[in-house]
C-alpha positions in Angstrom: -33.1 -84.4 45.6 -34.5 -86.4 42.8 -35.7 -83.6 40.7 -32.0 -81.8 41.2 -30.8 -85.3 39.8 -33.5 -85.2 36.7 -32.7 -81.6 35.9 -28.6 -82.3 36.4 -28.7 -85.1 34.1 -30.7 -83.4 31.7 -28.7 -80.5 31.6 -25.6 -83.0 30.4 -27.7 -84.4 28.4 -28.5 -80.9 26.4 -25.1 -79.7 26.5 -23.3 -83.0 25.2 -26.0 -82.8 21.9 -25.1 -79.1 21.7 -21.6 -80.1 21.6 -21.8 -82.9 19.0 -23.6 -80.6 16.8 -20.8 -78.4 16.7 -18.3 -81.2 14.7 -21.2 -82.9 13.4 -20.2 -84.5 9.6 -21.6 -83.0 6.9 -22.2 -79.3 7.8 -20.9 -77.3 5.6 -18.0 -75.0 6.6 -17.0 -71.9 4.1 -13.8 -71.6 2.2 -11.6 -69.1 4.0 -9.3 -66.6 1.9 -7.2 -63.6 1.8 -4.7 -61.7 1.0 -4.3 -60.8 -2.4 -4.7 -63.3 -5.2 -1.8 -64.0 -7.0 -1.6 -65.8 -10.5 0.9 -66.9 -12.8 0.2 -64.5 -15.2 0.4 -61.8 -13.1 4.3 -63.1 -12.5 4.8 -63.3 -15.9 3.5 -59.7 -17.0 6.2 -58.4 -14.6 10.0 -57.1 -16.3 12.5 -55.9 -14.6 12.7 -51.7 -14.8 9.0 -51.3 -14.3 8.0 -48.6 -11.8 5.9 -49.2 -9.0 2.9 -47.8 -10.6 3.3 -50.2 -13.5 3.4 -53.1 -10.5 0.9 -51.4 -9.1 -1.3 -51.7 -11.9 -0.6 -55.5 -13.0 -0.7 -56.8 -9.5 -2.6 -54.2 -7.2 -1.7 -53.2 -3.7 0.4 -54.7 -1.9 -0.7 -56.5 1.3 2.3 -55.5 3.2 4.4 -52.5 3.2 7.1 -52.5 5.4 8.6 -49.2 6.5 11.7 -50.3 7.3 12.0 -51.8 4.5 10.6 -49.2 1.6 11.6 -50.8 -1.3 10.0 -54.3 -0.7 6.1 -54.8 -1.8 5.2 -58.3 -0.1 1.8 -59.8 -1.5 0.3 -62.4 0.5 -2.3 -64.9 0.0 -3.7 -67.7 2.1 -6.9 -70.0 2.0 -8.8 -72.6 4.1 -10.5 -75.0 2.0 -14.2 -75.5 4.2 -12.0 -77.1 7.0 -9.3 -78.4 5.7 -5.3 -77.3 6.0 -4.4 -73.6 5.1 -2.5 -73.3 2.3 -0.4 -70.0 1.6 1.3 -68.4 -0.8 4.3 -65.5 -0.3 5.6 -63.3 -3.3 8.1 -60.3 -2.6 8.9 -57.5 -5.2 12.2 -55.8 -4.5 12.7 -51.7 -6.2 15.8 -50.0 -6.4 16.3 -46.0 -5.2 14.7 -45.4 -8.5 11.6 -47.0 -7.8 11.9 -49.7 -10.9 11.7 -53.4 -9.7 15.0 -55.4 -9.8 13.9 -58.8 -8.2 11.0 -61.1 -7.4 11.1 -64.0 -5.1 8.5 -66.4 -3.5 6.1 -69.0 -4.4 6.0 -68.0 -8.1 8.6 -67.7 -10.9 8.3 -65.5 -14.0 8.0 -68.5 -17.0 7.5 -71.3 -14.6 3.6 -72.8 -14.3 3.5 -74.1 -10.7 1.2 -77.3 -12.2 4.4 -78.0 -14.1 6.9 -77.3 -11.4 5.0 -79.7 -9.5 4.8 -82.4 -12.3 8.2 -81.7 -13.5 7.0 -81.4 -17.4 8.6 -78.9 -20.0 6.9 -75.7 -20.9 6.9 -77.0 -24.4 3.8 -77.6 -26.3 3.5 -79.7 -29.3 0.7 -77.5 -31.6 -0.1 -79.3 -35.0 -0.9 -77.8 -37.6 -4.2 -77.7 -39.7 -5.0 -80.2 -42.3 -4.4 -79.1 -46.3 -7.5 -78.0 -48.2 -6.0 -80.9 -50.5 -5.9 -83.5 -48.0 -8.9 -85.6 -47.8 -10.9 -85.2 -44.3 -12.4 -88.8 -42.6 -16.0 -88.8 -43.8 -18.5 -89.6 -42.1 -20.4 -92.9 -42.1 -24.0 -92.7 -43.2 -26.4 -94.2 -40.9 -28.2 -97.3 -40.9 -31.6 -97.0 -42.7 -34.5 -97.4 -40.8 -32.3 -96.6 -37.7 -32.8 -93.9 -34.6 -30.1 -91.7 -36.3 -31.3 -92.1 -39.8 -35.0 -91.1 -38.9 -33.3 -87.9 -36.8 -31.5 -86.6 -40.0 -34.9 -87.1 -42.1 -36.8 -85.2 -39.3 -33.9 -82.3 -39.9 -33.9 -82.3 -43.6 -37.5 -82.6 -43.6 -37.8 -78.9 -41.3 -39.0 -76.0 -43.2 -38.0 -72.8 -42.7 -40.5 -70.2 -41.6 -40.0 -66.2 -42.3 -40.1 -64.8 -38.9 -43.2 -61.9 -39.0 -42.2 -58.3 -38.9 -44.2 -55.7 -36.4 -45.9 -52.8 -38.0 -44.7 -49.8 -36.9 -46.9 -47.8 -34.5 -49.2 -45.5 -35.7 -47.6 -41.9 -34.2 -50.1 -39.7 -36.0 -52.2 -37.1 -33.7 -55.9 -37.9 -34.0 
């Protein structure tokens, strides 16, 4: 009776640490994807008229093909960050009898960057232009002498320069 009691308790025992080890923090758990990855340039490359082999090419195979629905490519993509909530994403290219695409709905939007979307800022971007030969640049400040920057640049200047050697060719001659 006592030794059914040990090996009974020690049995919980071993299962219970089994069982913590399973949601133990800190192990490391693997990002989960799939489905076909689908980015904003992709959406952009895409005009409407374009055949399904031009699709094709800019965006691959579709995950889904529907055969009751022929002219509708659906492209799927999903991931689990090691643990965390799934996120997904849907896009669905719609052809006409001629096989040339006429619409496009889903997550994505051709022009729109989904960062922006989210942030609600304008797709415009302020580039400035270079500065004139004529206009004087900022120059730089000299360093200190006797300074950690001064005795660097004296140490540069100071380097000379070292022809790197040339191998002979080898002797091919029959002897």
């Amino acid at each position: 009776m006592q030794n059914t009691k040990l090996l009974l308790t020690s049995f919980t025992f071993v299962g219970l640490l089994a069982l913590a080890g399973c949601s133990f923090p800190g192990v490391y758990k693997i990002d989960i994807q799939q489905g076909n990855v689908v980015t904003q340039d992709m959406i952009d490359q895409l005009r409407p008229g374009m055949t399904r082999r031009q699709v094709r090419f800019i965006m691959g195979n579709p995950l889904l093909t529907d055969t009751f629905h022929a002219d509708r490519w659906d492209y799927l993509y999903s991931i689990q960050p090691g643990g965390g909530e799934r996120q997904q994403e849907r896009v669905s290219v719609i052809f006409n009898g001629n096989d040339q695409l006429v619409s496009l709905s889903g997550d994505f939007m051709p022009g729109v960057s989904r960062d922006e979307a989210l942030l609600g800022k304008d797709n415009d971007t302020n580039v400035t232009a270079p500065a004139q030969e004529g206009e004087k640049q900022k120059s730089e400040v000299p360093a200190k002498p006797g300074s950690l920057l001064d005795r660097i640049q004296k140490d540069v200047d100071g380097v000379e320069t070292v022809p790197v050697p040339t191998p002979q060719p080898l002797d091919t001659s029959p002897q």
